[in-house]
C-alpha positions in Angstrom: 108.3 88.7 52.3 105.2 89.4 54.5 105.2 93.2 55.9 104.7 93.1 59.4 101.8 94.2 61.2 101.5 97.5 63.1 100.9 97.6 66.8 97.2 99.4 65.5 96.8 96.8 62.6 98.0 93.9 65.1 95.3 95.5 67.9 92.8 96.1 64.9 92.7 92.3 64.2 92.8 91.5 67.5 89.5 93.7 68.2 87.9 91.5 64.9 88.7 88.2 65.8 88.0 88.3 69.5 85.2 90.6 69.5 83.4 90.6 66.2 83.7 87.5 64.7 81.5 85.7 67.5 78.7 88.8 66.9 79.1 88.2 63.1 78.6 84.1 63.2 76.1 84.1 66.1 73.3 82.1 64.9 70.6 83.7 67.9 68.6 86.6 67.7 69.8 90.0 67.3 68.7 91.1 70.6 70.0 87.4 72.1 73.6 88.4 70.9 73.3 92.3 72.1 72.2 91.2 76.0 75.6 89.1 75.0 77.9 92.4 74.7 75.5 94.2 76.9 76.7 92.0 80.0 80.1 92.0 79.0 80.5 95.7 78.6 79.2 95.9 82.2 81.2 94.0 83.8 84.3 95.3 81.3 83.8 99.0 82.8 83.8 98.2 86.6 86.9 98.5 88.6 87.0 94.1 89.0 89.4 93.5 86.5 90.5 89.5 87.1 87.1 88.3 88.3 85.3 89.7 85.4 84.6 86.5 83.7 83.6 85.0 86.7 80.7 87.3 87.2 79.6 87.1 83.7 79.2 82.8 84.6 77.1 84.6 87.5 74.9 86.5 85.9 74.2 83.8 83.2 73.3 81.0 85.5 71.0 84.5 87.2 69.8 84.7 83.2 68.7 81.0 82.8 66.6 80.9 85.1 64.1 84.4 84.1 62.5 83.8 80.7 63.9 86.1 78.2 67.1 87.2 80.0 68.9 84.6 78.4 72.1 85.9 76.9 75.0 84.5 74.6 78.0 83.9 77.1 80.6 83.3 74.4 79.8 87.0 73.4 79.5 88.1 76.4 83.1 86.2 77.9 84.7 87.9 74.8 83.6 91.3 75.4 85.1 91.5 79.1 88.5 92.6 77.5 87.5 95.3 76.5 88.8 96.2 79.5 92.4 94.4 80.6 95.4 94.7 82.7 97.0 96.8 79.9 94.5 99.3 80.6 93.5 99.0 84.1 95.4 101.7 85.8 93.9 104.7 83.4 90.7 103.2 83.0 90.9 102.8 86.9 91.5 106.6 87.4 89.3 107.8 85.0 86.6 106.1 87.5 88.1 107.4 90.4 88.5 111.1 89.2 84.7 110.8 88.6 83.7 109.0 92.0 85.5 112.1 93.3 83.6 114.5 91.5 80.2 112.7 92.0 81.5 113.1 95.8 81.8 116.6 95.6 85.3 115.9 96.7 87.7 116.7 94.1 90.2 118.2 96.0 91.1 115.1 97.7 92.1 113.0 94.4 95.3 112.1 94.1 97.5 112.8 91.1 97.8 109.9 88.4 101.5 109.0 89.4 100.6 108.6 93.2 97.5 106.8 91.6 99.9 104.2 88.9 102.6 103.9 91.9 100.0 102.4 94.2 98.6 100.1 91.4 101.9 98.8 89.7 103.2 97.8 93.5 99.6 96.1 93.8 100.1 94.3 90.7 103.8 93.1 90.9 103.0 91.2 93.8 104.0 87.5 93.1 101.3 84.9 93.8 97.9 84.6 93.6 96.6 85.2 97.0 99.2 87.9 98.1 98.3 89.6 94.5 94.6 89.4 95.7 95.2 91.1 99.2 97.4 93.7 97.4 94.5 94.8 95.4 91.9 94.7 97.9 94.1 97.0 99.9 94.5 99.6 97.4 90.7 99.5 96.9 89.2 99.4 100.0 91.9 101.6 102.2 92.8 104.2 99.3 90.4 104.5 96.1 87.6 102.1 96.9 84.6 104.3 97.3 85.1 107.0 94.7 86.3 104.3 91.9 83.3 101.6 92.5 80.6 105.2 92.8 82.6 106.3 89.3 82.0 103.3 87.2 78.6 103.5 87.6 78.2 105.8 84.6 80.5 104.0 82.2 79.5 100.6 83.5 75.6 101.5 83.0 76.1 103.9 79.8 78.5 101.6 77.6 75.6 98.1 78.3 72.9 100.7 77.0 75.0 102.2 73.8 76.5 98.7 73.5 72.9 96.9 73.2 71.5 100.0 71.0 74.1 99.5 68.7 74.7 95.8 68.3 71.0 95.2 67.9 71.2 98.1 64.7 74.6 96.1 63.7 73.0 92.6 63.8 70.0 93.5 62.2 71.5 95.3 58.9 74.4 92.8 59.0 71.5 90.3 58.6 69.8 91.9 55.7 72.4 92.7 53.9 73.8 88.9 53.8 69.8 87.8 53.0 69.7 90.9 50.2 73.0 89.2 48.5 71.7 85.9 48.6 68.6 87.1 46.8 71.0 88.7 44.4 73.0 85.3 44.2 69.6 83.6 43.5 68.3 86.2 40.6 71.6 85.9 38.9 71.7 82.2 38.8 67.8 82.0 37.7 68.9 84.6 34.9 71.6 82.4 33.8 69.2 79.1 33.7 66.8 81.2 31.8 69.2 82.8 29.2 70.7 79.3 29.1 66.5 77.7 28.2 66.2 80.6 25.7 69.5 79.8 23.9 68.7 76.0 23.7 65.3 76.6 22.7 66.6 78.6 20.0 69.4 76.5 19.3 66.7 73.5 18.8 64.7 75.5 16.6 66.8 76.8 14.0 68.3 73.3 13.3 65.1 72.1 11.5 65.2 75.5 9.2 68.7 75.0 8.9 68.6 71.2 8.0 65.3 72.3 5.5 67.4 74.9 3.6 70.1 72.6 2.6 68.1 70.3 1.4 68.0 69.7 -2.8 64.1 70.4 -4.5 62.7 67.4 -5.9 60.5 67.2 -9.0 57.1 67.4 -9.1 54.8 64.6 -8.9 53.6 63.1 -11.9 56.3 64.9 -14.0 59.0 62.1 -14.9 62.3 63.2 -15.1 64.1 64.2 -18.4 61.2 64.9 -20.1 61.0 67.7 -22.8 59.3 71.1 -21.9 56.5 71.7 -23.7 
């Protein structure tokens, strides 16, 4: 029977299939890909959770239309969740604990249960459009300013590191599939040419071999049975 998977192993898969699989089969250019996770990760680390995607279907039609902007939107889609509603409420406060220091206002952030208890009565809301009012009260009457002024870092820092290091990714994943396909390709020219030396030798030594087993005949001009001098 199949072990189950871990909550890690299950979230370690998920992480592959959703994020690194499109980066590993993307045909484009390396640096077409990283703008990819480059927009994503922006939008991923800003306190919009629920219109993300939306705004990267923004920014791409922005793309299209100023030459080499052009980015890969399936990457970039994939690489919103980086961020979700699992992890909104830390990731949330971790913005707004640094909006308040950037503020030079520390003393007036709020502790992290006041902070969840205001966010899990936002997001229990039933329906769409009450859900969205609840939300844009808690952001605009309570934690608005310092949490939208606190995601700048993250926001601007992961779309640098994350284009950095995809590029570097892309680029040696790249080489090292073209370096095993050379390897691929000297084997299989090794094998043809051990395979031409073995026939050639193979060809060759039937003649010798056909030659030695063959019975001596007389000499010319000597008829057979005749006495020795």
């Amino acid at each position: 029977m199949r072990r189950p998977f871990s909550l890690w192993q299950r979230l370690g898969r998920l992480v592959h299939l959703r994020l690194m699989i499109p980066v590993r089969r993307s045909a484009h250019p390396p640096e077409y890909t990283a703008r990819g996770i480059t927009v994503g990760l922006f939008w991923a680390f800003t306190p919009l959770i629920g219109v993300q995607m939306y705004l990267v279907g923004l920014t791409w039609l922005v793309a299209r239309a100023r030459p080499g902007w052009e980015f890969n939107i399936l990457v970039a889609l994939a690489w919103t969740w980086v961020t979700n509603v699992f992890t909104l409420i830390p990731v949330y406060y971790v913005y707004y604990i640094t909006g308040q220091l950037m503020l030079g206002q520390p003393s007036l952030a709020s502790g992290y249960a006041h902070f969840a208890a205001a966010w899990e009565a936002a997001l229990s809301v039933e329906g769409l459009w009450q859900g969205i009012v609840a939300w844009a009260q808690v952001i605009w009457t309570e934690q608005g300013l310092p949490m939208f002024i606190g995601c700048v870092p993250y926001a601007i820092g992961s779309a640098w590191l994350g284009y950095r290091l995809s590029v570097a990714y892309i680029v040696r994943l790249r080489r090292m599939k073209r370096m095993r396909a050379l390897r691929k390709l000297q084997r299989r020219a090794a094998a043809e040419e051990r395979a031409a030396h073995e026939a050639a030798a193979a060809s060759v030594g039937e003649p010798a071999t056909a030659a030695a087993g063959k019975p001596a005949t007389a000499p010319a001009g000597k008829a057979k049975g005749d006495p020795e001098q």
